[in-house]
KOLLUM-309059 format. One record per residue (C-alpha): residue number from 1; residue in three letters; chain; x, y negated, z negated. Coordinates in Angstrom, 3 decimals, m for minus. Example, Ala and Ser with C-alpha at 12.3 -4.5 7.8 and 13.67 -1.06 7.14 Angstrom:
<recs>
+-----+------+------+----------+----------+----------+
| pos | code | unit |       xx |       yy |       zz |
+-----+------+------+----------+----------+----------+
|   1 |  ALA |    A |   12.300 |    4.500 |   m7.800 |
|   2 |  SER |    A |   13.670 |    1.060 |   m7.140 |
+-----+------+------+----------+----------+----------+
</recs>
This chain:
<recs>
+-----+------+------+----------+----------+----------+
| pos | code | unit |       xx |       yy |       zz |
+-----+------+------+----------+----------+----------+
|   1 |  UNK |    A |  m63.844 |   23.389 |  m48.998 |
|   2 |  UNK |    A |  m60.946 |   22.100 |  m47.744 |
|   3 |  UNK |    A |  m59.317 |   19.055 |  m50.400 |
|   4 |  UNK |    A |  m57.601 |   16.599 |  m47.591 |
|   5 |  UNK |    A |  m55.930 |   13.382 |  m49.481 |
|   6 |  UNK |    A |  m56.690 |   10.330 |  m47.124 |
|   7 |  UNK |    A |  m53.546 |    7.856 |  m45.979 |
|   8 |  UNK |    A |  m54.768 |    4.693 |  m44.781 |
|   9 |  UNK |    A |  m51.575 |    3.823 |  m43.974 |
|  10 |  UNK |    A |  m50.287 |    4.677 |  m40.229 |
|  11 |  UNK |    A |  m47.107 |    5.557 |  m38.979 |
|  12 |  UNK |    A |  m46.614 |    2.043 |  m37.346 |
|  13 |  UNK |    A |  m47.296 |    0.611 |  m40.839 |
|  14 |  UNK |    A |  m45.057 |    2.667 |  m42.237 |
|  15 |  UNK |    A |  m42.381 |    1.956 |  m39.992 |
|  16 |  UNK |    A |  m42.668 |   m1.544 |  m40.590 |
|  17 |  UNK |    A |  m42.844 |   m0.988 |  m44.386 |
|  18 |  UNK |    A |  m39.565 |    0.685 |  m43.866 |
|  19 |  UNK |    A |  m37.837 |   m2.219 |  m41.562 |
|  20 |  UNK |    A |  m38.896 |   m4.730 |  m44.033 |
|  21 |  UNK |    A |  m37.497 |   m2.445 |  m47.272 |
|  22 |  UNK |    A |  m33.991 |   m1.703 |  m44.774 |
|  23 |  UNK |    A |  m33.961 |   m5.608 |  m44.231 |
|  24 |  UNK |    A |  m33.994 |   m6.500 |  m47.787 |
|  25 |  UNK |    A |  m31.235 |   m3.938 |  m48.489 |
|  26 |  UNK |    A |  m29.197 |   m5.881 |  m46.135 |
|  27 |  UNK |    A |  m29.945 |   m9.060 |  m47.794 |
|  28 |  UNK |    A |  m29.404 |   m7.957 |  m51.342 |
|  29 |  UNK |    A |  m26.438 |   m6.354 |  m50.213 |
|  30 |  UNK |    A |  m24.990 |   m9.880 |  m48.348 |
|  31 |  UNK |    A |  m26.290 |  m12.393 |  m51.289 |
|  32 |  UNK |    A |  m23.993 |  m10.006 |  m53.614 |
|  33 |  UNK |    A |  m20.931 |  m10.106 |  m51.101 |
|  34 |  UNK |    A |  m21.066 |  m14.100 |  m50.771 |
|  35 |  UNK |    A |  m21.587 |  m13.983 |  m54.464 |
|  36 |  UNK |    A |  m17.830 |  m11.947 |  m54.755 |
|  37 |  UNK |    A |  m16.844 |  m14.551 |  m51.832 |
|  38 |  UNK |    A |  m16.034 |  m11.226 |  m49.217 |
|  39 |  UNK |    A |  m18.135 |  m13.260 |  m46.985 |
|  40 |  UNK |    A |  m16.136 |  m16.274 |  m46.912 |
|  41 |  UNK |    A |  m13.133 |  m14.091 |  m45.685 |
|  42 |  UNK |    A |  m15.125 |  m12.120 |  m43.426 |
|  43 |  UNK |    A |  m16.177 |  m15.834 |  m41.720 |
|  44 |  UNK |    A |  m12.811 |  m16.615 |  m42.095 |
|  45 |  UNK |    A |  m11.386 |  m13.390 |  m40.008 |
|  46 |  UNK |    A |  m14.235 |  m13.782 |  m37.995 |
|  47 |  UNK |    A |  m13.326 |  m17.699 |  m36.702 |
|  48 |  UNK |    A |   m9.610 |  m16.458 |  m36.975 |
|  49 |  UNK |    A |  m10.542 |  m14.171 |  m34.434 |
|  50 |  UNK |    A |  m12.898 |  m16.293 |  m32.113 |
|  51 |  UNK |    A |  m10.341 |  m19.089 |  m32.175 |
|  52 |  UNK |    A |   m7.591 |  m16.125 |  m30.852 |
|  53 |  UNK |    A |   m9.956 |  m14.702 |  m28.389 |
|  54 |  UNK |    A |  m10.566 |  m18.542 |  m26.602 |
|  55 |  UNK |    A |   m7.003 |  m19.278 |  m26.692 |
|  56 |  UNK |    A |   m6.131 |  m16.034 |  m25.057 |
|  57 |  UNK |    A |   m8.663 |  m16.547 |  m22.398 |
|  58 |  UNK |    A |   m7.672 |  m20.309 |  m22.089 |
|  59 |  UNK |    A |   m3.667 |  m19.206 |  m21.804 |
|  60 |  UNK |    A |   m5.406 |  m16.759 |  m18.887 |
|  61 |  UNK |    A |   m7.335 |  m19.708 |  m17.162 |
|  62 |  UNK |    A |   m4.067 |  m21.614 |  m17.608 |
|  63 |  UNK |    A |   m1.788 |  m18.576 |  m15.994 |
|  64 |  UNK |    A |   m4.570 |  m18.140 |  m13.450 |
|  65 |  UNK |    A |   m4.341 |  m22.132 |  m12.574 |
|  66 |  UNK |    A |   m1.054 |  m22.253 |  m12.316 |
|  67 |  UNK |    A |   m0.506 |  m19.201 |  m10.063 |
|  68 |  UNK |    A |   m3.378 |  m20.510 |   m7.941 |
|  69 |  UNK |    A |   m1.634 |  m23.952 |   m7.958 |
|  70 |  UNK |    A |    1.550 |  m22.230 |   m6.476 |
|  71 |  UNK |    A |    1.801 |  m23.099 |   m2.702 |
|  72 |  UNK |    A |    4.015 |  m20.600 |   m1.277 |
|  73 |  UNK |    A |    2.010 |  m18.076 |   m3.109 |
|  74 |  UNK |    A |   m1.096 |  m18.924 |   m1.131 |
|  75 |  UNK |    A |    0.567 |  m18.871 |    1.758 |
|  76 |  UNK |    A |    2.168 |  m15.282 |    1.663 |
|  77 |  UNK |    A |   m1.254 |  m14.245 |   m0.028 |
|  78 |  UNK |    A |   m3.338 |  m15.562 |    2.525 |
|  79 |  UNK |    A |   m5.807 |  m17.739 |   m0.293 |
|  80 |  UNK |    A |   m5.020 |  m20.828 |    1.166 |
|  81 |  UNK |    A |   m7.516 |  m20.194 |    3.811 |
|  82 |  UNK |    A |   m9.801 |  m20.291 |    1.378 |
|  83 |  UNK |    A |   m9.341 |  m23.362 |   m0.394 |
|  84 |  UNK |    A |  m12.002 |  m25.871 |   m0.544 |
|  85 |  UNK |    A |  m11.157 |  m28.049 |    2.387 |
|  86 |  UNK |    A |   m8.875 |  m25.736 |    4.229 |
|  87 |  UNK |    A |  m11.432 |  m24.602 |    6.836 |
|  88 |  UNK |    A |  m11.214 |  m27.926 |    8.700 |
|  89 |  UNK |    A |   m7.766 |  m27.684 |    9.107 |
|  90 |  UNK |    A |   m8.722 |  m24.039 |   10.644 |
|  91 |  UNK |    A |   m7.831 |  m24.827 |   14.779 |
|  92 |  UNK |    A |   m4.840 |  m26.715 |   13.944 |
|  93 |  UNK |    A |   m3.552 |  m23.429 |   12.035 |
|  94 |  UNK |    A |   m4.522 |  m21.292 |   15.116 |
|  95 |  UNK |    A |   m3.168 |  m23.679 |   17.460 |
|  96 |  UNK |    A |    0.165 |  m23.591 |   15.208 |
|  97 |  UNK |    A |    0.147 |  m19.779 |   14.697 |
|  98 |  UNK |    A |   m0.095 |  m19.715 |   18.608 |
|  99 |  UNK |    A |    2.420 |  m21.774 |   19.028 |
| 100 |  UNK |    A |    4.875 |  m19.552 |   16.754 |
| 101 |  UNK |    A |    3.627 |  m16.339 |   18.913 |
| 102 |  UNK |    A |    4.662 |  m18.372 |   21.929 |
| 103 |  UNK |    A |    7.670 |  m19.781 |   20.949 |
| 104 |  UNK |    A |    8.638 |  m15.795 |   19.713 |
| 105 |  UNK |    A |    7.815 |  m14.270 |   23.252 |
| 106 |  UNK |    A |    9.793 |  m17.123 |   24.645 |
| 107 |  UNK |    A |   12.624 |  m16.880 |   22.816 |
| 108 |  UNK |    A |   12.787 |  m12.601 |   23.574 |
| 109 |  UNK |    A |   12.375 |  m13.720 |   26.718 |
| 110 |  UNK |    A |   15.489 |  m15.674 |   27.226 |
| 111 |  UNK |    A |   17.500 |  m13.318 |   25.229 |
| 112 |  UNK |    A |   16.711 |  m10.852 |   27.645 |
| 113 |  UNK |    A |   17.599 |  m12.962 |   30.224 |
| 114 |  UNK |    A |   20.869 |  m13.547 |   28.487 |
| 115 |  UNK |    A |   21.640 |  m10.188 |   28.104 |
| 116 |  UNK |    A |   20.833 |   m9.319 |   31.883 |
| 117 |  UNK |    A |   23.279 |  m12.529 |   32.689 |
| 118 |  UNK |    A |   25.438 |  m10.782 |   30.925 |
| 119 |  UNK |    A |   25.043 |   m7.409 |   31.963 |
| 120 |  UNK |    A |   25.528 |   m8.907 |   35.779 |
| 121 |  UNK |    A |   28.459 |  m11.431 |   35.044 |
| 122 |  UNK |    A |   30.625 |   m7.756 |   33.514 |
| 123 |  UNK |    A |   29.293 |   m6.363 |   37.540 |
| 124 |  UNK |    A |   30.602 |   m9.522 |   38.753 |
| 125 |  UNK |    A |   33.953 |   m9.608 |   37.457 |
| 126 |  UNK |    A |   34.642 |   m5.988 |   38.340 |
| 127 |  UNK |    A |   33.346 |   m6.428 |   41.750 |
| 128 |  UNK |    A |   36.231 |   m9.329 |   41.806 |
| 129 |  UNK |    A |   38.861 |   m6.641 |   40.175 |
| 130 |  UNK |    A |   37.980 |   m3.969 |   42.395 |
| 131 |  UNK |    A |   38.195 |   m6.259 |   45.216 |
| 132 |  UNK |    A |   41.680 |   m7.779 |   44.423 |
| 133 |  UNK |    A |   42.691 |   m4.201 |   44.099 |
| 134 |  UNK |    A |   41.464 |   m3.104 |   47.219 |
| 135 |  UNK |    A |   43.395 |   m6.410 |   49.607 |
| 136 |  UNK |    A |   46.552 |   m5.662 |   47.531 |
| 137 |  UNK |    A |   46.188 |   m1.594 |   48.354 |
| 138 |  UNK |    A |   45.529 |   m3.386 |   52.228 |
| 139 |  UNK |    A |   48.624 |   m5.473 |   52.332 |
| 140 |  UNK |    A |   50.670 |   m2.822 |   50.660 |
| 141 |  UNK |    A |   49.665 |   m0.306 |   53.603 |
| 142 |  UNK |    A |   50.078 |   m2.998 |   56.429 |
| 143 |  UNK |    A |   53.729 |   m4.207 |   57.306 |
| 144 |  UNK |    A |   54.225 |   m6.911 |   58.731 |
| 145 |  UNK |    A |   54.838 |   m6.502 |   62.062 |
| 146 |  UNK |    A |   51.700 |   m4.136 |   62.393 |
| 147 |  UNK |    A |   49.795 |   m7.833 |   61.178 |
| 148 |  UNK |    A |   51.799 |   m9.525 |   63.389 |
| 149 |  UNK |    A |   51.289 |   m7.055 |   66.135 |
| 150 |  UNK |    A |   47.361 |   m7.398 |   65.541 |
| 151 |  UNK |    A |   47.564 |  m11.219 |   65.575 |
| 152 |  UNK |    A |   48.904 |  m11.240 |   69.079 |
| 153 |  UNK |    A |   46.640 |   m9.078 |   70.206 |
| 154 |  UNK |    A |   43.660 |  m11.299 |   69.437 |
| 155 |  UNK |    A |   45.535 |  m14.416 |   70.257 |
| 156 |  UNK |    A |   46.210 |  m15.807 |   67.214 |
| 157 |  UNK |    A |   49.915 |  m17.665 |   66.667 |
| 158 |  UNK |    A |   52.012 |  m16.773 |   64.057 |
| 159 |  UNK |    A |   53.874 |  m19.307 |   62.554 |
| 160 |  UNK |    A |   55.660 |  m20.370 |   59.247 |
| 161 |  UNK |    A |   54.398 |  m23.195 |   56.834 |
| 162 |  UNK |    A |   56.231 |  m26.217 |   57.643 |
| 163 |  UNK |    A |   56.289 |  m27.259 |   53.923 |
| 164 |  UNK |    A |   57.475 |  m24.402 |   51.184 |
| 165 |  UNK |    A |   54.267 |  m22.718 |   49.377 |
| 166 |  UNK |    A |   53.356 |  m23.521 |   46.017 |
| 167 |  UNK |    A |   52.840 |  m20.653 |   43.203 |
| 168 |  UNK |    A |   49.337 |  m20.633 |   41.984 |
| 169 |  UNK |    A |   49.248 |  m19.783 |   38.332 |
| 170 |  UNK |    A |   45.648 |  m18.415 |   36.823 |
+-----+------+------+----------+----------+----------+
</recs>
C-alpha cells in the first residue's frame, strides 16, 4: 500500500555528519590559506595586536600606579584611609582631625573676642571724648569767681601754685 523508504540515519546522526563535513571545510579552507602564507600574516596581526592590547593595559596599570602612588591625591580623595596599614594609624588621625576642629573653634573664638575688644575700646574712647567735651562745656559756663565762690562755701582754700605749671603735651 503505502511505499515508505526507510532512513536509518537520525537527525542527531545527521547533525553530526554535518559538523564533521562543516569542520573539514574549515580545515581545507585553513591548510590552503597557510599554503598562500595569509596565515602567517593573520598570526602576525594577530600577536601585533595582543602585544598592543598588553602594553595598553600595562601603560593603564602604570598610570593607575602612579596616580595611586600620588600622596596629596589620597589625601584630598580620601584613599589613604584605605591603604594597607593605614587603619592603625586610624585614632591618631581622629585625635589630629579633632585637634584641627578645636584649634578652628578656638581661633573664631578669639577673633570674636577681638572684635568685641574692639567694638568696646571705639565705646571707650568716645566715652573719654564726650567726657572731655562735657568738663570743657563745665568750665566754659562757670567763671571763676562762681568756683571760687563755691570753694568757700565748702571750706576749701584757694590758693595759687607756688611753682609756675607745666604744659602737658599729648
Amino acid at each position: 500500500m503505502f511505499d515508505h523508504e526507510f532512513d536509518p540515519v537520525t537527525p542527531e546522526e545527521q547533525a553530526r555528519r554535518e559538523q564533521e563535513a562543516d569542520f573539514a571545510r574549515r580545515v581545507r579552507r585553513e591548510v590552503r590559506r597557510m599554503e598562500r602564507g595569509e596565515a602567517d600574516e593573520d598570526l602576525r596581526a594577530d600577536e601585533e595586536l595582543e602585544a598592543a592590547e598588553r602594553a595598553e593595559a600595562e601603560e593603564r596599570e602604570r598610570r593607575e600606579r602612579r596616580r595611586s602612588a600620588n600622596l596629596f591625591r589620597q589625601f584630598v580623595s580620601g584613599t589613604i584611609l584605605v591603604r594597607e596599614g593605614v587603619s592603625k594609624y586610624y585614632l591618631y588621625m581622629c585625635c589630629i582631625a579633632g585637634m584641627f576642629f578645636l584649634n578652628i573653634a578656638v581661633m573664631f573664638m578669639a577673633l570674636h573676642q577681638d572684635m568685641k575688644y574692639t567694638r568696646l575700646s571705639r565705646e571707650v574712647q568716645v566715652l573719654r571724648e564726650r567726657s572731655i567735651r562735657l568738663q570743657e562745656l563745665r568750665f566754659r559756663r562757670t567763671t571763676h569767681s562762681a568756683v571760687a565762690a563755691e570753694l568757700r562755701r565748702r571750706g576749701i582754700e584757694l590758693y595759687d601754685p607756688a611753682a609756675p605749671g607745666e604744659v602737658v603735651d599729648k
